[in-house]
C-alpha positions in Angstrom: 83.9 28.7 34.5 86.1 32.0 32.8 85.1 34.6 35.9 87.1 37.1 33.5 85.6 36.4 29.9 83.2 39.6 30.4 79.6 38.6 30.0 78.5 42.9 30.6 79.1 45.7 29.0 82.0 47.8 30.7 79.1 50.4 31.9 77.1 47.4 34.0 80.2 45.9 35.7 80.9 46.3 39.4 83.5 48.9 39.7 85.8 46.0 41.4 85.4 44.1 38.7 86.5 46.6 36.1 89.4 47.0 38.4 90.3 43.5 38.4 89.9 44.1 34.3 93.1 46.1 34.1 96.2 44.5 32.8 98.2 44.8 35.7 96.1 42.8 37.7 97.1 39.6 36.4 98.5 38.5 39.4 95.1 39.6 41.5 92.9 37.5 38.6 94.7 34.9 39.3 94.2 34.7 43.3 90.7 34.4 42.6 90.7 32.5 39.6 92.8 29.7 42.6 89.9 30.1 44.8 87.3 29.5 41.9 89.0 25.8 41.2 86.5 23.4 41.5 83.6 25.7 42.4 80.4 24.9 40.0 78.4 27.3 38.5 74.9 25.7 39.0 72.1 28.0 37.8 74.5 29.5 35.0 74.2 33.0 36.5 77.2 33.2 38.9 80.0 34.8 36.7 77.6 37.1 35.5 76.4 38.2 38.8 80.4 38.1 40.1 80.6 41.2 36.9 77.8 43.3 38.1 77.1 42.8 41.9 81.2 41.2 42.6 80.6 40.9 47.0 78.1 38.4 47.2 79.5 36.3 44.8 83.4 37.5 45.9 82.8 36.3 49.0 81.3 32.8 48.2 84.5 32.2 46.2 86.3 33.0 49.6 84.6 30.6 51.1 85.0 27.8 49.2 88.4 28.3 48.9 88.7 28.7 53.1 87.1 25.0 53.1 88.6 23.1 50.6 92.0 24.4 52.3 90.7 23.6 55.1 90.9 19.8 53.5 86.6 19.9 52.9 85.0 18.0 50.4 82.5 19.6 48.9 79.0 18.2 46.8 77.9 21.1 44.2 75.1 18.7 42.9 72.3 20.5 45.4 70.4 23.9 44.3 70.7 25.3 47.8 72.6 25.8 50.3 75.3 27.4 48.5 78.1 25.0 50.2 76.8 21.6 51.2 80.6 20.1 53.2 80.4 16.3 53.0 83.5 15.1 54.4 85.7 15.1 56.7 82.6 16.7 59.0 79.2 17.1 57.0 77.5 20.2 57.2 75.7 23.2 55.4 76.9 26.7 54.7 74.3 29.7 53.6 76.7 33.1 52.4 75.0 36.5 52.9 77.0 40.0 53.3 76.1 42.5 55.1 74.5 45.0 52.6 74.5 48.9 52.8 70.8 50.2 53.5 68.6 51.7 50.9 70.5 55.1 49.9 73.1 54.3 51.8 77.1 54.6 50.4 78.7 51.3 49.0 81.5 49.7 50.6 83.8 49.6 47.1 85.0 52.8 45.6 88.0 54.8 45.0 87.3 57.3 47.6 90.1 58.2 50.4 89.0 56.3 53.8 86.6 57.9 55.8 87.3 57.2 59.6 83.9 56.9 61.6 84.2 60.0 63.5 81.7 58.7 66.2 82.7 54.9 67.1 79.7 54.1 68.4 77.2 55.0 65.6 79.6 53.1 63.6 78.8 50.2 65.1 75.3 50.6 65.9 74.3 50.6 62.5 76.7 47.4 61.7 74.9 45.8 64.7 71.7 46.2 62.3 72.8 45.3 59.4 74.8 41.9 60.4 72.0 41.2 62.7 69.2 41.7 59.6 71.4 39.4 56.9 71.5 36.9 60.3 67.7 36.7 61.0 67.0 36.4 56.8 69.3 33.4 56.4 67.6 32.0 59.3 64.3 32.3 57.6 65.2 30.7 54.3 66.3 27.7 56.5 63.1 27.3 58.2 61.0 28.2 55.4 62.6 25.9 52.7 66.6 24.3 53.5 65.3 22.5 57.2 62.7 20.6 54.6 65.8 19.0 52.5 66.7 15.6 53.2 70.5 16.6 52.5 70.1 19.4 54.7 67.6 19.1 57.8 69.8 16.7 60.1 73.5 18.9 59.4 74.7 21.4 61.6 73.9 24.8 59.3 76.0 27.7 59.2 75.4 31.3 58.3 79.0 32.6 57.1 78.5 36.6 57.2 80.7 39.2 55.4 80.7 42.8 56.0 79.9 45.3 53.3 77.5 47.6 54.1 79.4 50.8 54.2 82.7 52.2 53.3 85.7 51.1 55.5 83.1 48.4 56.9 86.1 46.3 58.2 87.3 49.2 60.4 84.6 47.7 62.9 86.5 44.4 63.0 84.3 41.7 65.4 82.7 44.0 67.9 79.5 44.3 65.9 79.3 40.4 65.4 80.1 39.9 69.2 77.2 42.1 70.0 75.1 40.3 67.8 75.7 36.9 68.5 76.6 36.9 72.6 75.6 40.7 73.5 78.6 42.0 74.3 78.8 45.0 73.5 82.5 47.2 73.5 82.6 50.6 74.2 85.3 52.5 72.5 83.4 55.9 72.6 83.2 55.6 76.8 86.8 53.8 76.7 88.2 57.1 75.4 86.4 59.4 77.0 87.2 57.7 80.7 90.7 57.3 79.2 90.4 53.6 80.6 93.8 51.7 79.9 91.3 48.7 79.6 88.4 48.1 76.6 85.0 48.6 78.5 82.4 46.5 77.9 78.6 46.2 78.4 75.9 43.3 77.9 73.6 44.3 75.6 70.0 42.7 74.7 68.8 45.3 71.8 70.4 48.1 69.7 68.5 51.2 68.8 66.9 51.3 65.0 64.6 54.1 65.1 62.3 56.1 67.8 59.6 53.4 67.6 61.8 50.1 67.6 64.6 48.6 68.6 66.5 45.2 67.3 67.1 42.7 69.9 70.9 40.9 70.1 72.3 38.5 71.3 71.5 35.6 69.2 72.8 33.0 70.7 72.2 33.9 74.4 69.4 31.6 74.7 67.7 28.7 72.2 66.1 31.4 70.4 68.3 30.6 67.1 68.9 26.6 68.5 69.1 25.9 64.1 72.1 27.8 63.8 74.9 25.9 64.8 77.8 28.7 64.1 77.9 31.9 62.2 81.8 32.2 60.1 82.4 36.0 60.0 85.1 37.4 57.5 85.3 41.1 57.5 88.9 40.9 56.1 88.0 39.2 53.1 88.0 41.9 50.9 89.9 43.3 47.6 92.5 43.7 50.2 92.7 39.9 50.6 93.4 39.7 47.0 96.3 42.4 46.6 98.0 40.6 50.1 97.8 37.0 48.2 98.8 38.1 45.2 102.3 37.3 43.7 103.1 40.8 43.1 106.4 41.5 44.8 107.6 44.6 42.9 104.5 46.2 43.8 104.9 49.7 45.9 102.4 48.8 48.4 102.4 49.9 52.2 100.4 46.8 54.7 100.0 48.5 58.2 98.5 46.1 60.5 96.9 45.5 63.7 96.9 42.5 65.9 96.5 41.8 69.4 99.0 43.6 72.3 99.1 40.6 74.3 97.0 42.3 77.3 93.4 44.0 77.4 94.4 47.1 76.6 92.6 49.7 74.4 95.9 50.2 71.7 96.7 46.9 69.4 100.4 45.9 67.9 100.8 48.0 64.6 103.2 46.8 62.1 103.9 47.7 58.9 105.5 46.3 55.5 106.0 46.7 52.0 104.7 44.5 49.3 107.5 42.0 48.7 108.2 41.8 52.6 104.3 41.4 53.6 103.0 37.9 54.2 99.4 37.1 54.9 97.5 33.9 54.9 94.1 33.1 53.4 92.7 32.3 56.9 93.9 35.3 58.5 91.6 37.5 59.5 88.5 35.1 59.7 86.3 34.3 63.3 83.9 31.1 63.5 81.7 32.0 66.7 80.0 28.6 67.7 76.0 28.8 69.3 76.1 26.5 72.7 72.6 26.0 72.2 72.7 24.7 68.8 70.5 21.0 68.4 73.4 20.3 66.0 76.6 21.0 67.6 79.2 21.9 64.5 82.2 20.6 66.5 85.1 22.8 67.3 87.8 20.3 65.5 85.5 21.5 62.1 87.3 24.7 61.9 90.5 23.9 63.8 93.3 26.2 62.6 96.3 28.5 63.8 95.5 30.7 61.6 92.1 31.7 62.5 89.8 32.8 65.4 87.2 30.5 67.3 84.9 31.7 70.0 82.9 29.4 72.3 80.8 29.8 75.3 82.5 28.2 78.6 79.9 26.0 80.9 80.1 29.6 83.2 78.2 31.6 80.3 81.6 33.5 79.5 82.6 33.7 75.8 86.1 32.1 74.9 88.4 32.9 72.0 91.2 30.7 70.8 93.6 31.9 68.1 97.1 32.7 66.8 98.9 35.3 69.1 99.3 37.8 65.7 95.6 37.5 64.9 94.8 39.7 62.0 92.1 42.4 63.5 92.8 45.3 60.9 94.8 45.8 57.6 95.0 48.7 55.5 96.9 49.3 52.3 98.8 52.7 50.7 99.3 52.0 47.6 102.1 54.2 45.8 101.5 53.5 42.6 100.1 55.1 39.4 96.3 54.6 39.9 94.5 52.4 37.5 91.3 54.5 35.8 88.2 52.1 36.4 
């Protein structure tokens, strides 16, 4: 499978894509031509829609990648789901992205950032779109994967990637944590109470129009028992690509943000060049387990430093377990010449 042989003409291909296209982006090709070993092409329409449509299919990539370094074995010989895990743990994997809505801005461009000026609105209309690519995965399992023998007695998990506006990452997990457990946190009443402490709120809908409303919490109850854990990667973006690549000359600023160590309202902020930066593939990536799946997908599955885990504790409080320097935010400068697309 040549990801990179162009199958489109240069007008039809996903502005990433072309990107990705220019010479200088060897080393970035090659990042995801890594992740791409072993992946199989089964309807013969993946590289083609990796030119013109580039998330879906990005993030698919991602994931295989994520498990087969996660020492997974993988069976590409079913039409659906897209990743069907057979060892060490089986179970199934749907990808979806969050999408933007009709009319509504893309996520890739060469625009400057665009800092959501109202927090909460910002995440209010993440809320709806993670919680609509949820609820449509869960459909197609009902209505067609639960009725597959290599399917209906795995744990299944929906593995969700944010692109449904620009800067979409700059929401990090708070829209997926309202989604999944309702919790809800406040930066908008945090800074205006000029509270040294994140407030939060439990949450069982989000507003969508005058008329209707969306209910959350997904996994609050046995509503969504079928779903045994959602993997959500809002980090796995071109950024991703330009942090793996071997690139070292490269006159790139990283400025990132992990946890302070307390439950305070500022994160650590730290900031490297190119040939000093280090980041890992897993970095970045939450697996938020449902406690009333009917197949458990157990913890060990996605047991790694390098990632984030959250469970619900036997007192209905969510728990999160990962490395001390999780990555919650990273944003590049780049001070070079900019490539034309």
């Amino acid at each position: 499978m040549d990801l990179f042989q162009p199958q489109v003409s240069p007008d039809k291909q996903h502005d990433i894509f072309r990107l990705l296209m220019h010479p200088a982006h060897a080393p970035e090709r090659a990042v995801i031509a890594s992740w791409a070993t072993g992946f199989v092409d089964r309807d013969g329409k993946f590289v083609k829609e990796f030119q013109t449509t580039f998330e879906s299919s990005f993030w698919e990539l991602y994931l295989h990648a994520m498990l087969k370094h996660l020492g997974m074995s993988l069976d590409y010989s079913f039409h659906a789901p897209d990743l069907v895990v057979t060892a060490p743990t089986p179970f199934t994997m749907e990808a979806t992205i969050a999408a933007p809505p009709h009319g509504g801005a893309p996520a890739h461009g060469v625009r400057a950032p665009e800092i959501p000026q109202e927090f909460g609105e910002f995440n209010r209309q993440a809320i709806l779109r993670l919680c609509s690519s949820f609820t449509s995965k869960v459909r197609r399992y009902r209505q067609h994967y639960a009725t597959l023998d290599h399917v209906r007695d795995l744990p299944y998990v929906i593995a969700i990637a944010p692109f449904d506006r620009p800067q979409a990452h700059l929401a990090a997990n708070r829209p997926i944590l309202a989604a999944l457990y309702g919790i809800y946190y406040d930066e908008d009443e945090t800074i205006a109470n000029q509270s040294e402490n994140v407030i939060s709120h439990e949450i069982d809908a989000v507003y969508k129009h005058a008329t209707a409303n969306v209910p959350v919490g997904m996994f609050v109850d046995d509503a969504y028992k079928d779903v045994s854990a959602v993997v959500f990667g809002p980090l796995a973006t071109w950024g991703k690509v330009r942090a793996l690549a071997d690139a070292p000359q490269r006159n790139i600023e990283f400025t990132t943000l992990h946890p302070s160590g307390d439950s305070g309202l500022m994160p650590e902020v730290r900031t490297a060049m190119k040939a000093d930066y280090v980041e890992h593939l897993l970095d970045g990536l939450y697996v938020f387990h449902n406690p009333f799946a009917e197949r458990p997908l157990p913890p060990s599955v996605f047991d790694h430093p390098r990632l984030a885990r959250f469970e619900v504790d036997a007192d209905g409080s969510v728990h999160g377990v990962g490395p001390d320097d999780f990555l919650l935010m990273r944003m590049l400068i780049s001070k070079e010449r900019t490539f034309k697309l």
